[in-house]
BAFI-3210 file (N, C-alpha, C; in Angstrom, 3 decimals, decimal comma, padded with zeros to 6 digits):
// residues 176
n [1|2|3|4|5|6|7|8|9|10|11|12|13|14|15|16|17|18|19|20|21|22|23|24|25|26|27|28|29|30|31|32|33|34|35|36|37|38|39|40|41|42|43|44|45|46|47|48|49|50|51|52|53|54|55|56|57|58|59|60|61|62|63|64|65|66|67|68|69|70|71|72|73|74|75|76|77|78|79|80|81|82|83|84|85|86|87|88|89|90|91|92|93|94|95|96|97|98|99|100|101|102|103|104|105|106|107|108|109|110|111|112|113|114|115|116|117|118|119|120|121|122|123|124|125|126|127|128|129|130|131|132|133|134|135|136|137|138|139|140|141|142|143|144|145|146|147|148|149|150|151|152|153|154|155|156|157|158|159|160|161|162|163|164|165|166|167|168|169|170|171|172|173|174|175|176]
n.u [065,856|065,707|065,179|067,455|068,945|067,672|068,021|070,827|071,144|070,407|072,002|074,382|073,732|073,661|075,551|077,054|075,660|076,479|078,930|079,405|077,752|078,310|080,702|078,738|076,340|075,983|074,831|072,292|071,636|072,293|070,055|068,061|068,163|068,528|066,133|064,376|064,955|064,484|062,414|060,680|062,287|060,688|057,721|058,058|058,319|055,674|054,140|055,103|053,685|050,626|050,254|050,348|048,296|045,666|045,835|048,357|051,490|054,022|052,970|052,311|055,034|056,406|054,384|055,083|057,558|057,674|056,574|057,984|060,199|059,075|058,827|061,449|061,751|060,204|062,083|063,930|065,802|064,719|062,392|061,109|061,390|059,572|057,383|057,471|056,567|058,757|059,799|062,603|062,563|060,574|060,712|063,100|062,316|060,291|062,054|063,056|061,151|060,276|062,508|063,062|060,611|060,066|063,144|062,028|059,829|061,166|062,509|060,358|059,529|061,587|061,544|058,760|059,619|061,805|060,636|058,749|061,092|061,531|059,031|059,055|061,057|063,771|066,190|067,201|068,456|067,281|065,586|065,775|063,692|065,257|067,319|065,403|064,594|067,552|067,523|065,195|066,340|069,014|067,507|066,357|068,338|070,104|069,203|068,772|070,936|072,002|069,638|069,950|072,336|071,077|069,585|070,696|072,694|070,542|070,003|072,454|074,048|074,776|075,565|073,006|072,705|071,329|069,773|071,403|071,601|074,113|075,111|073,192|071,551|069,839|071,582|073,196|074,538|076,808|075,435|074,576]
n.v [045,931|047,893|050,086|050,521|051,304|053,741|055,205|055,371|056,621|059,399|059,802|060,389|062,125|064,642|064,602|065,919|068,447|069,142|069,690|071,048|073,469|076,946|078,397|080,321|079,282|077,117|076,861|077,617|074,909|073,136|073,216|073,053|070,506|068,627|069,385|068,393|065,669|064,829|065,512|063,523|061,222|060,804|060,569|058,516|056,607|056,938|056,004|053,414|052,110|052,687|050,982|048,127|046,436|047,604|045,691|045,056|044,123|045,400|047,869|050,229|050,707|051,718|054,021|055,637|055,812|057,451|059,233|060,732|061,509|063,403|065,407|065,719|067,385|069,194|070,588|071,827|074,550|076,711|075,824|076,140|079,105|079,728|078,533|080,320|082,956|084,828|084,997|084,863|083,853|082,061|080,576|079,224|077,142|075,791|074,825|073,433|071,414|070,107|068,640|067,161|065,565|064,110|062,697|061,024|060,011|058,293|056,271|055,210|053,919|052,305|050,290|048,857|047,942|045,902|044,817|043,404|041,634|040,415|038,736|037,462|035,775|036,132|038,436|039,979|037,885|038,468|040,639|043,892|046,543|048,445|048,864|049,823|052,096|053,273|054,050|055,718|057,796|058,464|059,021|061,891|063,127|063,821|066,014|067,427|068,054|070,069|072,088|072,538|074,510|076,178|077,475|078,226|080,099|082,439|083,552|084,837|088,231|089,555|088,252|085,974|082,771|080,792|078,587|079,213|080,546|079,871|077,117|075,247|073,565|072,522|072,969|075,459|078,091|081,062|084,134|087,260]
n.w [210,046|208,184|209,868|211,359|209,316|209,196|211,175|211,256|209,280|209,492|211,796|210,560|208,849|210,514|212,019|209,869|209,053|211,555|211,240|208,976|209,335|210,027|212,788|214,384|214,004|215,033|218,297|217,839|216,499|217,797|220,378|218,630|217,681|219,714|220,823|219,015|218,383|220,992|220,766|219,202|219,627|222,091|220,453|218,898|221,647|222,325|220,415|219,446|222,046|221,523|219,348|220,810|222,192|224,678|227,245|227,159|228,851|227,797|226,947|229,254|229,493|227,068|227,243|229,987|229,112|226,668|227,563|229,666|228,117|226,837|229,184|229,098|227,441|227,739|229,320|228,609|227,920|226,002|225,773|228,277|228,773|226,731|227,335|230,138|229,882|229,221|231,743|233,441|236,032|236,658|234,526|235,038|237,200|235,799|234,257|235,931|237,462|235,354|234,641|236,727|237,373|234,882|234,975|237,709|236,012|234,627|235,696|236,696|234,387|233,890|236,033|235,318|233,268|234,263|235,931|233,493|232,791|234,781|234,865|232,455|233,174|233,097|234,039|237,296|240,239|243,048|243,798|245,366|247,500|248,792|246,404|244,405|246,171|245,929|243,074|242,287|244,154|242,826|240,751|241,293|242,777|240,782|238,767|240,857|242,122|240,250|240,539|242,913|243,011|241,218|242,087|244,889|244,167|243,384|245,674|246,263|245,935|243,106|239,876|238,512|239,015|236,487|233,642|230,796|227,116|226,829|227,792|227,503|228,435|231,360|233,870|235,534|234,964|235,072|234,559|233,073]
ca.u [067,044|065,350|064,646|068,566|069,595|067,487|069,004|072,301|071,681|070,174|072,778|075,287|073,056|073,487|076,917|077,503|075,709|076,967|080,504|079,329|077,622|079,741|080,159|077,706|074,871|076,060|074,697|071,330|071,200|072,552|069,015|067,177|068,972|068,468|064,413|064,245|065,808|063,896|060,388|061,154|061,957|058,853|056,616|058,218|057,846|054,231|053,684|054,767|052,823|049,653|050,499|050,498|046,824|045,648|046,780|049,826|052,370|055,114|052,305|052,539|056,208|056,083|054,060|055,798|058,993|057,011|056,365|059,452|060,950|058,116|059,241|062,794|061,602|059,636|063,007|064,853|065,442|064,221|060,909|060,856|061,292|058,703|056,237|057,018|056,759|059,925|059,704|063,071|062,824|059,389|061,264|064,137|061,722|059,654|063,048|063,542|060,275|060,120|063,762|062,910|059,512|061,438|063,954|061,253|058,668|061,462|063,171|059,020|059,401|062,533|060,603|057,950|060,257|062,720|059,433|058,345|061,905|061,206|058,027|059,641|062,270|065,026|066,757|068,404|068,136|067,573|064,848|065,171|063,190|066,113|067,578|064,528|064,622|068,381|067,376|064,647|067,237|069,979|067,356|066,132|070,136|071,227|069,185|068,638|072,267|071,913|068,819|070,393|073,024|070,584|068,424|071,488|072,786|069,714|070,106|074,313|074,302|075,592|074,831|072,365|073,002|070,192|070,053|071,566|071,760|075,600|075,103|072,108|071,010|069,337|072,299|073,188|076,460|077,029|074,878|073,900]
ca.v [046,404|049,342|051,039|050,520|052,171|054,748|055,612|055,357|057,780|060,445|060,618|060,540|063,787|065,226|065,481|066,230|069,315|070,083|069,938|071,969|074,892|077,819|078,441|081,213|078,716|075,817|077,401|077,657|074,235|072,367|073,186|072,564|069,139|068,451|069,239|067,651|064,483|064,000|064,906|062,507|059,594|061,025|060,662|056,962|055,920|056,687|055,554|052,057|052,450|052,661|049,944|047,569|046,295|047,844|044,803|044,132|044,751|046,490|049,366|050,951|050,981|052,497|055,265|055,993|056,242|058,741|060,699|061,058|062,248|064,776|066,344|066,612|068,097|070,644|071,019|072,470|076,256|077,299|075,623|077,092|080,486|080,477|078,805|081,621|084,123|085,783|085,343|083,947|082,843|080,984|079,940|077,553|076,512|074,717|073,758|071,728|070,304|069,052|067,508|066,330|064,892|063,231|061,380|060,302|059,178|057,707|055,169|054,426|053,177|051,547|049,338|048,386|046,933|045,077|043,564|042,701|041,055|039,172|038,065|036,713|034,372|036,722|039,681|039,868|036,861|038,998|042,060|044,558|047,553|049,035|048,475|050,720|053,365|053,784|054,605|056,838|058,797|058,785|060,314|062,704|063,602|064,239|067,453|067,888|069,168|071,837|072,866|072,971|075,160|077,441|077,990|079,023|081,250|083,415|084,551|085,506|089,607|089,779|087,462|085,138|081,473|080,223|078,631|080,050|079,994|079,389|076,178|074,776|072,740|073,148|073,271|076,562|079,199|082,548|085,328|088,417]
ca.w [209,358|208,079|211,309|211,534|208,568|208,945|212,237|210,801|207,746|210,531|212,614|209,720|207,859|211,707|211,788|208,444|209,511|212,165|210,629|208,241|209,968|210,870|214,464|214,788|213,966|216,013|219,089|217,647|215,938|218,986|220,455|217,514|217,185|221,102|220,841|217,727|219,164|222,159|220,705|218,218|221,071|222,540|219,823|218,694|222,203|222,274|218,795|219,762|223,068|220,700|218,423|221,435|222,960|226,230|228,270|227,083|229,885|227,702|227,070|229,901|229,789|226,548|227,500|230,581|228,155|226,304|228,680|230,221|226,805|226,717|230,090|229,548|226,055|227,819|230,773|227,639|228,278|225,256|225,709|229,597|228,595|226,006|228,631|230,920|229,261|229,456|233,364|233,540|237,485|236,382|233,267|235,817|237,731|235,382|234,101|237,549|237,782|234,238|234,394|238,200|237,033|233,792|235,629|237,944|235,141|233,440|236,800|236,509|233,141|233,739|236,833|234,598|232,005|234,842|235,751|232,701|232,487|235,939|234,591|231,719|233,846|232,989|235,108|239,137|240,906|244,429|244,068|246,292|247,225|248,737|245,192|244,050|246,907|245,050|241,736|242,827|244,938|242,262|239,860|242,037|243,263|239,726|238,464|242,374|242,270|239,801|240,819|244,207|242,637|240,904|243,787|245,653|243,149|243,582|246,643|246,366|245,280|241,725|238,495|239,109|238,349|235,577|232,666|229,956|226,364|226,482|228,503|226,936|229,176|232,638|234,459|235,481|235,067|235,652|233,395|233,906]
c.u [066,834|065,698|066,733|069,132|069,232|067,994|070,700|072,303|071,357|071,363|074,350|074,791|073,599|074,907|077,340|076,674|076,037|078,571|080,741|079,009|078,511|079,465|079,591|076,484|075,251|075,218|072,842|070,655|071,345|070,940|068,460|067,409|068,488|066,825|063,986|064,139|064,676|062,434|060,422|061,335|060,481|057,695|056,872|057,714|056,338|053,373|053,411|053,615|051,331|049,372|050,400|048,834|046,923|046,068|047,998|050,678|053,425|053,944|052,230|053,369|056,695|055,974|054,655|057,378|059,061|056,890|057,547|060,456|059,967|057,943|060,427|062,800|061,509|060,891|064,067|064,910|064,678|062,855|060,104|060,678|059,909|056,993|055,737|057,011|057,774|060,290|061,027|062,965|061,731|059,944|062,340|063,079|060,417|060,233|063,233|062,564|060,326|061,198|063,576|061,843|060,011|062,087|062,903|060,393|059,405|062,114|061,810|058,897|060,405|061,805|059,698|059,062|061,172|061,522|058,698|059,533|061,777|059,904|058,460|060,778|063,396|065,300|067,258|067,828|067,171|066,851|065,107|064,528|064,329|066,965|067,011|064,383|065,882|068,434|066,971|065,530|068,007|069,164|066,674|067,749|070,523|070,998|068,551|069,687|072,288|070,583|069,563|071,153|072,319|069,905|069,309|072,063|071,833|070,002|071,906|073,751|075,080|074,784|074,503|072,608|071,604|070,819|070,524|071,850|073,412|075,673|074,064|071,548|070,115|070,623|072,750|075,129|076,236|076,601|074,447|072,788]
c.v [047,805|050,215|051,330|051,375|053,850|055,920|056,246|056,461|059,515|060,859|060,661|062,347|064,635|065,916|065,858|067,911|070,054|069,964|071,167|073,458|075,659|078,129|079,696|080,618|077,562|076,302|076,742|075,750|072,964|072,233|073,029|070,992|068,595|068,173|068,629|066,177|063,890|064,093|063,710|061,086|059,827|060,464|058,781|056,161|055,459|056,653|053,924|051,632|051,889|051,513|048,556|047,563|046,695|047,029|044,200|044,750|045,576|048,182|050,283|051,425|052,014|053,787|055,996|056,221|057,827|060,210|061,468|061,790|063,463|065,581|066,520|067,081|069,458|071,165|071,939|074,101|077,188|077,555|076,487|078,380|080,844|080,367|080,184|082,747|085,570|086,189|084,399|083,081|081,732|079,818|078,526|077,027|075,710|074,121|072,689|070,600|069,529|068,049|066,592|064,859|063,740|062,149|060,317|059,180|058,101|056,061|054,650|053,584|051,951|049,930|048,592|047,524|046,126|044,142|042,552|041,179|039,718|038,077|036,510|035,566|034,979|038,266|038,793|038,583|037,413|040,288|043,002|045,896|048,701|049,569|049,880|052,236|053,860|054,430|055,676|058,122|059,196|059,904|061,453|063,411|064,287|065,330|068,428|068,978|070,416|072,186|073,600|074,311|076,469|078,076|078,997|080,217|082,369|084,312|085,311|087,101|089,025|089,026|086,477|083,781|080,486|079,424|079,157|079,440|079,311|077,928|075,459|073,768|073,255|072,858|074,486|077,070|080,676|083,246|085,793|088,504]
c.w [208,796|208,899|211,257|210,648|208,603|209,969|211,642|209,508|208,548|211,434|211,672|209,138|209,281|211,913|211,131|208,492|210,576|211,763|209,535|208,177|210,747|212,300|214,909|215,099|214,529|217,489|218,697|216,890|217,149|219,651|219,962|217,397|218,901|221,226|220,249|218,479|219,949|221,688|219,841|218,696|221,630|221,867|219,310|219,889|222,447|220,945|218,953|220,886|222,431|219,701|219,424|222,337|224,278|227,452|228,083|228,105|229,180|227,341|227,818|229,981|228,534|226,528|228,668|229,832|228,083|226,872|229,420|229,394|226,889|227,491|229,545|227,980|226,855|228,616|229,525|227,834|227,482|225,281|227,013|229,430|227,824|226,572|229,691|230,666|229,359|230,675|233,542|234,997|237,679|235,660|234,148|236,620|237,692|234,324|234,916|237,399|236,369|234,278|235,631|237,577|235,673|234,142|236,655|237,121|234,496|234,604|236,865|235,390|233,028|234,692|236,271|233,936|233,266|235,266|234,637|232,359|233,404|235,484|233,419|231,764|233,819|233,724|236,871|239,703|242,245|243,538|244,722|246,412|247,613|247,492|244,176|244,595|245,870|244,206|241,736|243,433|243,796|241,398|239,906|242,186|241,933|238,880|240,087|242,180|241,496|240,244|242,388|243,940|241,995|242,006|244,796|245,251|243,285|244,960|247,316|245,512|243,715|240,821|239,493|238,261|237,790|234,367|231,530|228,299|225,943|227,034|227,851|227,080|230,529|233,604|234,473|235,376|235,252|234,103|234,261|232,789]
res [x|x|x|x|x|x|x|x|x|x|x|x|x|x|x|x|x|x|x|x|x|x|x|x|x|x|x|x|x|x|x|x|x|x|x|x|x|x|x|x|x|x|x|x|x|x|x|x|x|x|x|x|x|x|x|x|x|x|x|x|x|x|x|x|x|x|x|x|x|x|x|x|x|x|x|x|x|x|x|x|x|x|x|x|x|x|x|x|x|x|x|x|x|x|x|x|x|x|x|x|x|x|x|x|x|x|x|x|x|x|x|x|x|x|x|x|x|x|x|x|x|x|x|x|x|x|x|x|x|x|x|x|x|x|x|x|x|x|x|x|x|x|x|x|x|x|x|x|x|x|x|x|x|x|x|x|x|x|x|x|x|x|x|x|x|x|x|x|x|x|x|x|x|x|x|x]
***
């Protein structure tokens, strides 16, 4: 019940600032609030992770959580840029792999836990790996597409299509 409230008074303080900040500093807190966020899942997942004996089967799943929050921490543009050192075409393209690698680590974590569920007598009647190829694909397909989109962007004459801070995500738009 704790854990619950304390949730609940966080994302109450959250909007209560951002309702409150003028829209110059929304921009800047949106990312702050975004990094925040996920290291924050990051660091809980592999908190519990730790709290859980080396053979217990949800440990792995856990840490594969973890981890998965701690790529699409680093896939953040902010964090990319300051990796590459101001190289922005380095900078998206260890946006891709982190968000690629992410969704991957994280359809790994998800597998673990549907197993753990099978183990436990509960989940799909009917397995399949086809089932699995799916997932894999979808979360591959879904920062596939913007990467696809930035990638292409590069080689059109004019503004190049990157991340940007107006977008604040790894999906790309038009900056020069």
């Amino acid at each position: 019940m704790k854990g619950a409230l304390l949730v609940a008074v966080v994302v109450l303080l959250h909007l209560a600032v951002f309702a409150w900040l003028p829209p110059e500093a929304l921009a800047g807190y949106r990312v702050a609030s975004r990094i925040t966020f996920k290291a924050a899942t990051a660091a809980a997942c592999l908190w519990a992770a730790g709290t859980l004996s080396p053979g217990d089967y949800m440990r792995p799943f856990w840490t594969l959580l973890g981890a998965s929050y701690l790529l699409l921490t680093a896939a953040e543009p902010v964090v990319c840029a300051a990796l590459a050192g101001g190289d922005q075409e380095r900078a998206d393209g260890l946006a891709a792999a982190f968000l690629l690698a992410g969704n991957l680590v994280s359809v790994g974590a998800s597998a673990l836990l549907a197993f753990a569920y099978r183990a436990a007598g509960v989940g799909l009647a009917h397995g399949s790996r086809l089932a699995w190829i799916a997932v894999g694909l979808v979360a591959v397909a879904i920062p596939g597409y913007g990467i696809e989109r930035c990638a292409a962007g590069r080689s059109r004459p004019g503004p190049a299509w990157r991340p940007t801070s107006a977008t604040r995500s790894c999906s790309c738009s038009w900056s020069r």
